[in-house]
C-alpha positions as a Python dict, from the first residue, in 0.01 Angstrom:
ca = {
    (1, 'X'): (0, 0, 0),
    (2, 'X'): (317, -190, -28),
    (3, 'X'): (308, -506, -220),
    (4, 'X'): (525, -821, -105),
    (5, 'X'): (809, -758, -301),
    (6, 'X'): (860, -398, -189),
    (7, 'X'): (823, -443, 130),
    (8, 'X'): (1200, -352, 342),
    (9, 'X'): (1287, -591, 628),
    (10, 'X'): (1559, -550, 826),
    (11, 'X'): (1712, -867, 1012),
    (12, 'X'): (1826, -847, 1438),
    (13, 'X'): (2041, -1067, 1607),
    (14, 'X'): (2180, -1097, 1969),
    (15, 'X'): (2318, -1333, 2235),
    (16, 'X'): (2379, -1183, 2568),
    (17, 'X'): (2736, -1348, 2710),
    (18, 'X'): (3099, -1440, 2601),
    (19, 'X'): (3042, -1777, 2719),
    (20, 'X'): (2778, -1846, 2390),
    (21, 'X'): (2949, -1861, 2034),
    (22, 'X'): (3120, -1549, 1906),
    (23, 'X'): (2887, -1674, 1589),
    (24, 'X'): (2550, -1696, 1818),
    (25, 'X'): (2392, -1331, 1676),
    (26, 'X'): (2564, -1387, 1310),
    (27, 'X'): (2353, -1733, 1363),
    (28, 'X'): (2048, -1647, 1474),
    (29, 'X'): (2036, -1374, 1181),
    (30, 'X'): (2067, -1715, 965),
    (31, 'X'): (1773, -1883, 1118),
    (32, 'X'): (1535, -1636, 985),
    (33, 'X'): (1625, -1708, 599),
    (34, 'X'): (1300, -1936, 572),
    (35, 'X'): (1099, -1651, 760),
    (36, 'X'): (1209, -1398, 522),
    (37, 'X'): (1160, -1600, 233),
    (38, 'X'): (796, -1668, 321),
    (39, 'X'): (695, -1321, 441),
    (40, 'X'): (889, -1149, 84),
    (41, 'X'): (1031, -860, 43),
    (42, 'X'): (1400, -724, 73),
    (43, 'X'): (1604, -731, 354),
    (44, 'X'): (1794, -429, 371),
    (45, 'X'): (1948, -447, 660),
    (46, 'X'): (2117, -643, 960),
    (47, 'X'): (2200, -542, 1298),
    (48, 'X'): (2393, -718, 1577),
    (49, 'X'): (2439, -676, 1924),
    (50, 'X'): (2706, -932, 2062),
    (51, 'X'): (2772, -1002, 2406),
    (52, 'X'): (2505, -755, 2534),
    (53, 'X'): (2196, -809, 2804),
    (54, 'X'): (1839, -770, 2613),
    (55, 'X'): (1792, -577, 2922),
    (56, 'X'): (2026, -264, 2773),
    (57, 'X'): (1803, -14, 2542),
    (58, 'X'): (2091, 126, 2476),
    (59, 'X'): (2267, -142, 2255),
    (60, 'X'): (2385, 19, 1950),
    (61, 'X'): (2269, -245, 1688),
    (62, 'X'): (1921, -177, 1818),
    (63, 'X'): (1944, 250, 1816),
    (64, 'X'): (2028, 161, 1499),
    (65, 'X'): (1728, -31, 1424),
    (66, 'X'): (1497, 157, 1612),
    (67, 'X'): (1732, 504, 1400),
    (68, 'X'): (1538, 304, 1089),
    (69, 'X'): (1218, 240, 1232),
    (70, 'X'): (1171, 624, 1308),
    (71, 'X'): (1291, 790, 988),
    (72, 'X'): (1061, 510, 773),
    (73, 'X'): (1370, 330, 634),
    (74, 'X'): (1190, -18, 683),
    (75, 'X'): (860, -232, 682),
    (76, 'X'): (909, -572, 899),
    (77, 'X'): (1173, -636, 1159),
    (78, 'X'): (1235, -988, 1157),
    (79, 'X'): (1443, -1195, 1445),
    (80, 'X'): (1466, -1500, 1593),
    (81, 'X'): (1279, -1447, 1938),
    (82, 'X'): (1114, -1102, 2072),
    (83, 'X'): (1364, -1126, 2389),
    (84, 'X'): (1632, -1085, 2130),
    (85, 'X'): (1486, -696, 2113),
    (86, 'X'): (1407, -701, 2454),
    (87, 'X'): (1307, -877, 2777),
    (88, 'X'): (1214, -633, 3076),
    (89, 'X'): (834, -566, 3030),
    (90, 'X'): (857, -201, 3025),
    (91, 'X'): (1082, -262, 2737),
    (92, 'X'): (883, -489, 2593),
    (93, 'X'): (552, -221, 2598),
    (94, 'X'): (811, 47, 2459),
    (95, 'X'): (901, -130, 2153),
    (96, 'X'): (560, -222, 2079),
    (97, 'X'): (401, 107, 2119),
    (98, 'X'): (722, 263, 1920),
    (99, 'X'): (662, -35, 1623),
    (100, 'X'): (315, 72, 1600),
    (101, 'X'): (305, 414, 1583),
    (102, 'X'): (562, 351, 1270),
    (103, 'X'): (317, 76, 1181),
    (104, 'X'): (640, -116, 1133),
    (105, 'X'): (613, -511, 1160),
    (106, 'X'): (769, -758, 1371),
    (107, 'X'): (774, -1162, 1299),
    (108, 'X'): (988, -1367, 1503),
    (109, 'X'): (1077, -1717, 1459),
    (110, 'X'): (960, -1863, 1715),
    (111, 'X'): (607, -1628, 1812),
    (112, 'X'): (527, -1550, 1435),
    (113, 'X'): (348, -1193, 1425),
    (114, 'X'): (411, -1017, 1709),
    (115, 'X'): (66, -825, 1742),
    (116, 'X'): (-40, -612, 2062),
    (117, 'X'): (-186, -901, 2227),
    (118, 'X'): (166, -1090, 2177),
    (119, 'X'): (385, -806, 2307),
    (120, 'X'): (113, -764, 2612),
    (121, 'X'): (174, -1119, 2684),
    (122, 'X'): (551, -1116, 2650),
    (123, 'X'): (598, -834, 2849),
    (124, 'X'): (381, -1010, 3168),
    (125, 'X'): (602, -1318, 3103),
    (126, 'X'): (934, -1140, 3081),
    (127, 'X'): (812, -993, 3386),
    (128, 'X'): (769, -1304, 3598),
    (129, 'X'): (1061, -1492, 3455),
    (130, 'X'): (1290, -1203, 3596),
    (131, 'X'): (1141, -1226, 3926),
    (132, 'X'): (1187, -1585, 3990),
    (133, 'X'): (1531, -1573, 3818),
    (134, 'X'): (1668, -1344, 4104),
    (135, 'X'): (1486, -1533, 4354),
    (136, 'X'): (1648, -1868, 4222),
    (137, 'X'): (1976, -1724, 4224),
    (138, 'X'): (1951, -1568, 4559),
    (139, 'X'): (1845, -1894, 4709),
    (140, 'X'): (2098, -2078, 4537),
    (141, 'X'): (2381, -1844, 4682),
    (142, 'X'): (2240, -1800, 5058),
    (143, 'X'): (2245, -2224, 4994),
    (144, 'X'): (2615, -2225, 4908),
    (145, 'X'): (2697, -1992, 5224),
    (146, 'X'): (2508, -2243, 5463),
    (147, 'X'): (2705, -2500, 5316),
    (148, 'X'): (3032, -2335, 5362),
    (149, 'X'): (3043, -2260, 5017),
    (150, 'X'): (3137, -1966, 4794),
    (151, 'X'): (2851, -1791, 4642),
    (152, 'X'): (3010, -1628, 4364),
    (153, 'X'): (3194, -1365, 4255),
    (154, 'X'): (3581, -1307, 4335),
    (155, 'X'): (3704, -1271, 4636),
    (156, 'X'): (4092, -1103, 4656),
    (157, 'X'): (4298, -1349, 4882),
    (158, 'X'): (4180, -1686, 4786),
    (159, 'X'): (4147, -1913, 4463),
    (160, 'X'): (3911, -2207, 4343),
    (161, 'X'): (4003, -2536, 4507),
    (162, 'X'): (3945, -2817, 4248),
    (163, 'X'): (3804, -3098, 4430),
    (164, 'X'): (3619, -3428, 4357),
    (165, 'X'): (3361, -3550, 4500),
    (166, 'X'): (3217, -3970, 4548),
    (167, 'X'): (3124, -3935, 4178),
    (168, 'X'): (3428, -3818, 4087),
    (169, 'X'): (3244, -3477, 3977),
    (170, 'X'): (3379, -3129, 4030),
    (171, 'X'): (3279, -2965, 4375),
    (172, 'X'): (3156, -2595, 4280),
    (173, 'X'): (3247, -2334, 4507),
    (174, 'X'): (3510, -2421, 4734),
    (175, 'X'): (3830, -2176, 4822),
    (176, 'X'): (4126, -2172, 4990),
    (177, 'X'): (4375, -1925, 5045),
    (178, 'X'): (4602, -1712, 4786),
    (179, 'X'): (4954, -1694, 5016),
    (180, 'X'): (5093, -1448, 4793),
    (181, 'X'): (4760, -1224, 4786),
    (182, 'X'): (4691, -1317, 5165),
    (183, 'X'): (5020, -1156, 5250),
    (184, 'X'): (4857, -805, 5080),
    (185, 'X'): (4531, -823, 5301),
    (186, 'X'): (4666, -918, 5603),
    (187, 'X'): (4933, -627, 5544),
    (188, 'X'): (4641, -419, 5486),
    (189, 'X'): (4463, -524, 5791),
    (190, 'X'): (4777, -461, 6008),
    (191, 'X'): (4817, -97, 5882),
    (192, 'X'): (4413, -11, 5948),
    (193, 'X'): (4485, -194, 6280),
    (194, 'X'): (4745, 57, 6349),
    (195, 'X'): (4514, 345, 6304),
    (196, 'X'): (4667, 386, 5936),
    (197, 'X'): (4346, 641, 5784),
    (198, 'X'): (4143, 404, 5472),
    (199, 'X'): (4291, 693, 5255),
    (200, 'X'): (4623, 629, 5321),
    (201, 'X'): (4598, 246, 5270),
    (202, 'X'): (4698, 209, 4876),
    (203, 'X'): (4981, 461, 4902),
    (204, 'X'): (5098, 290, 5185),
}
């Protein structure tokens, strides 16, 4: 048995978006110093995944980790949250069955030990949290189109029109037209109304 001072951690960071800090991962990594020092051991290594979904398995700071986990190279994972490892609840039942059969450790910062019961739990949660997520965001956008809005994404042709409204906020999505890009799609438009084949359209 491995006492506390032998024991190998190895530290996981990740944030999922270029819109958090280009530090986020690097800073989660740093909130688990207390952690660490309270479970002992030596942490042996640190693995980052910046700018990538917890949805991916195939993130290469966590092949790595999981590369370690298989050959016996460490003892406790540590990380901030378990939906920094992952968050759809097959993945979620993966990594725990894969941790256990290595009898490899995870503590989190903000669940503790991650037992079976934990990941079982996690994994229902993630589950329903995806669910309503889509189901938010596709009411929000079938909102925006009944109110003659733009639900997102880019459309070729047009640009965001900055507008105020009586609070003197930002109005989110409103459009109007690109002239210089407009000229390209009604062009394109004309050819295909010409009987110009879809094939023949970008060479046109």
């Amino acid at each position: 048995m491995l006492t506390t001072t032998h024991r190998r951690i190895a530290l996981y960071g990740r944030h999922s978006t270029a819109m958090q800090s280009a530090s986020s991962s690097a800073d989660q990594v740093a909130s688990c110093a207390p952690l660490v020092g309270y479970l002992g051991g030596t942490v042996t290594a640190t693995w980052l995944d910046p700018e990538l979904s917890g949805y991916r398995r195939d993130r290469p700071g966590l092949r790595q980790l999981l590369r370690a986990v298989e050959t016996g190279e460490i003892d406790i994972i540590v990380c901030e949250a378990l939906d920094r490892l992952a968050r759809d609840a097959e993945d979620v039942a993966w990594l725990g069955k894969k941790l256990a059969y290595h009898r490899v450790q995870l503590h989190t910062v903000s669940e503790g030990h991650v037992d079976e019961i934990k990941f079982a739990v996690a994994g229902l949660l993630g589950s329903i949290f995806l669910k309503h997520l889509v189901d938010k965001t596709l009411r929000g956008m079938e909102a925006a189109v009944l109110a003659g809005r733009f639900a997102g994404g880019r459309a070729y042709g047009y640009k965001r029109m900055v507008r105020l409204d009586a609070k003197v906020e930002v109005q989110r999505g409103l459009l109007e037209i690109d002239e210089a890009q407009a000229k390209v799609v009604r062009r394109i438009f004309a050819w295909f109304a010409a009987g110009l084949p879809p094939f023949r359209l970008p060479h046109a």
